[in-house]
C-alpha positions as CSV (number, residue, x, y, z in Angstrom):
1,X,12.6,1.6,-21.2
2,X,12.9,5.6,-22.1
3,X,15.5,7.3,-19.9
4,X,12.9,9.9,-19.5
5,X,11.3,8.9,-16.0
6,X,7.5,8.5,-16.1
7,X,4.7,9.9,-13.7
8,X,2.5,7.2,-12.4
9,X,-0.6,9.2,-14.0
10,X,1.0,8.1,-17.7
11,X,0.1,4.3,-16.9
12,X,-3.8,5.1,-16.3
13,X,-4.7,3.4,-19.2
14,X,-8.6,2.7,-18.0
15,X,-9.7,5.0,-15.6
16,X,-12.6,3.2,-14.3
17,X,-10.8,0.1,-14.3
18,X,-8.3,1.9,-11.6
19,X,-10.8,3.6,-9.5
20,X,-12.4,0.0,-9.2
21,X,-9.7,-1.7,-8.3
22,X,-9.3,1.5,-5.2
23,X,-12.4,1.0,-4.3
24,X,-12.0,-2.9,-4.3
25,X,-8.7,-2.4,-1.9
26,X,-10.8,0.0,0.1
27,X,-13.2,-2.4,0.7
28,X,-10.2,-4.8,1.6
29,X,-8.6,-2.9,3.9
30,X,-12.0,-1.8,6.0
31,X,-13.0,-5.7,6.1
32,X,-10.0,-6.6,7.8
33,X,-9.7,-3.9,10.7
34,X,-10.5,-5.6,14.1
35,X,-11.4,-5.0,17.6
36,X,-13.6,-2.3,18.8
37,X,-12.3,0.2,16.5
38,X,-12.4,-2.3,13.7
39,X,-15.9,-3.1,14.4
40,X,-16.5,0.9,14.4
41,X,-14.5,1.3,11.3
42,X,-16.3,-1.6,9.6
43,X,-20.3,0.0,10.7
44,X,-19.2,3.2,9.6
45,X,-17.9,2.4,6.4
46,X,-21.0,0.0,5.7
47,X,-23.4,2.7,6.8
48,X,-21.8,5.2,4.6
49,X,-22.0,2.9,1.0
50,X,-25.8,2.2,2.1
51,X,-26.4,5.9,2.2
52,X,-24.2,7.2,-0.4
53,X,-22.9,3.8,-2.9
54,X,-20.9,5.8,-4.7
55,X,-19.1,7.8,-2.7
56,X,-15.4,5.9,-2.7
57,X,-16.0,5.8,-6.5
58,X,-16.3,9.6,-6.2
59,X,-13.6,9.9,-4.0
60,X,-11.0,8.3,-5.7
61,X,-12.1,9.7,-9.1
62,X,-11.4,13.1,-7.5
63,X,-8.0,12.4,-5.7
64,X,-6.6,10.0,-8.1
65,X,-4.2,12.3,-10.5
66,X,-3.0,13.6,-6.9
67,X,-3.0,10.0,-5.4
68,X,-0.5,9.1,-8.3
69,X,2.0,12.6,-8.4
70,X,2.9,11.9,-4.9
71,X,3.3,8.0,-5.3
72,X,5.8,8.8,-8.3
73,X,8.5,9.7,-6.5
74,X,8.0,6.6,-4.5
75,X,8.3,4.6,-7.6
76,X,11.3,6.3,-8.9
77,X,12.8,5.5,-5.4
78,X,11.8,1.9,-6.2
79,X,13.2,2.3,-9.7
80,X,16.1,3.1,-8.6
81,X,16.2,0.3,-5.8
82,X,15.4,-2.2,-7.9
83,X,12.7,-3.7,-5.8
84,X,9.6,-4.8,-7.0
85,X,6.9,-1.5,-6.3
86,X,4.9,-3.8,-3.6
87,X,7.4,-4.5,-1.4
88,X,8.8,-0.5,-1.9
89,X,5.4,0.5,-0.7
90,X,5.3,-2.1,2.6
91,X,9.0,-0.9,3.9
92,X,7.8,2.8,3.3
93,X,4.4,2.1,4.3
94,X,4.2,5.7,7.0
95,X,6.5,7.7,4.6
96,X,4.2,7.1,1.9
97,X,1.1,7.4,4.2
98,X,1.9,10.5,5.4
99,X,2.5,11.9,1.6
100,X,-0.4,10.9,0.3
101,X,-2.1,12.6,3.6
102,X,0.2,15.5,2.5
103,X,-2.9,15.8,-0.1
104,X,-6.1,16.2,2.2
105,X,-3.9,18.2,4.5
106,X,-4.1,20.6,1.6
107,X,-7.5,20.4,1.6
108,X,-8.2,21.0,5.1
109,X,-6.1,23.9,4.8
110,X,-8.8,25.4,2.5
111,X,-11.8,24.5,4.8
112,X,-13.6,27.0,5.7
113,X,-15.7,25.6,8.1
114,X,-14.2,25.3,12.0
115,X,-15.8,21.6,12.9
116,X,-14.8,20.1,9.3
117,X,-11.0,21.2,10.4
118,X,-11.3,20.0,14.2
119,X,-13.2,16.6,13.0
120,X,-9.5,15.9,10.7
121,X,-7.3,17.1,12.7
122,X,-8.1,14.6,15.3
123,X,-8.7,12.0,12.8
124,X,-5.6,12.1,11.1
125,X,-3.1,10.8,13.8
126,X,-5.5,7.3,12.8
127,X,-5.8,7.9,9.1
128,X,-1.8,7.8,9.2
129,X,-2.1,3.9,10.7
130,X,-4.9,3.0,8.4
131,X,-3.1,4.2,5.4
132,X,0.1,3.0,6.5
133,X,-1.6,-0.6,6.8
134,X,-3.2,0.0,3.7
135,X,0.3,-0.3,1.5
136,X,-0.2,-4.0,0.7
137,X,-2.8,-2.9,-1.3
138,X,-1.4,0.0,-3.1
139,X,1.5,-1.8,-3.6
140,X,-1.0,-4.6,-5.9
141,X,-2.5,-1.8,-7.3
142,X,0.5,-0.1,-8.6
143,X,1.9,-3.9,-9.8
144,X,-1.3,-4.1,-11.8
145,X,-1.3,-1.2,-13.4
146,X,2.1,-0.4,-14.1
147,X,3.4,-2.1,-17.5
148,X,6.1,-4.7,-17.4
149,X,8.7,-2.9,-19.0
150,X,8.4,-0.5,-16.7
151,X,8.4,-1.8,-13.0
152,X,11.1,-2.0,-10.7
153,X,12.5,-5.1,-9.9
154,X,13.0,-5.9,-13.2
155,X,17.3,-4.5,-13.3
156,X,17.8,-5.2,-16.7
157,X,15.1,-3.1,-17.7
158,X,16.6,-0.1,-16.0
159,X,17.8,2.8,-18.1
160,X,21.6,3.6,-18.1
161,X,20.7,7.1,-16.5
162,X,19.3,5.1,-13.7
163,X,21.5,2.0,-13.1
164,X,24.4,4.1,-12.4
């Protein structure tokens, strides 16, 4: 492995391949939320693909290279661990959850529009647990997509610049 530390963006080989495999965990995640809020969660979610089938495709495709700068320190963290990227992402699970928020909190910053800031501001406190619970899954997703020379876990693969 190059000492040179990579960005999670450089192991995007197939795009659509990626924002599939999101949308699948998506789907993943939704299906096994429970209780009232679950059930709620679950309609909503449902209603929304009927209406509009490709907007998680659309959503990840626009908040993917973002998705994946924050997540890179994360990796290096896990790099430098040596632990295996799913299991970094599980015992970081509201660290992580709250940076990749970090993103959309951006963007509500840049709303213009008064109800669209209200509606995620009291949102977010819950997006924070659904996220958080969501690390399983980007954990897999990361171990897919990241070639095997180049995940952590794997110490004797560790550059010297790292390992010490």
């Amino acid at each position: 492995m190059s000492a040179a530390l990579k960005n999670l963006n450089e192991f995007v080989f197939d795009r659509e391949l990626v924002i599939q495999q999101a949308v699948q965990a998506s789907d993943r995640v939704v299906a096994r939320q429970s209780g009232a809020y679950g059930f709620a969660v679950r309609a909503a979610y449902s209603m929304t693909k009927g209406l509009a089938p490709n907007m998680m495709h659309t959503l990840v495709d626009g908040l993917l290279e973002d998705f994946l700068d924050v997540l890179t320190p994360f990796y290096h963290e896990a790099l430098r661990a040596n632990m295996p990227i799913g299991r970094y992402m599980v015992s970081n699970k509201i660290r992580i959850a709250d940076a990749l928020l970090s993103i959309t909190d951006v963007r509500e910053q840049q709303e213009k529009s008064g109800m669209l800031k209200n509606g995620y501001r009291k949102l977010r406190p819950r997006a924070l647990e659904r996220l958080a619970e969501a690390a399983p899954e980007l954990g897999e997703l990361l171990e897919l997509n990241i070639p095997a020379e180049f995940k952590p876990g794997l110490g004797h693969l560790l550059p010297v610049s790292l390992a010490i």
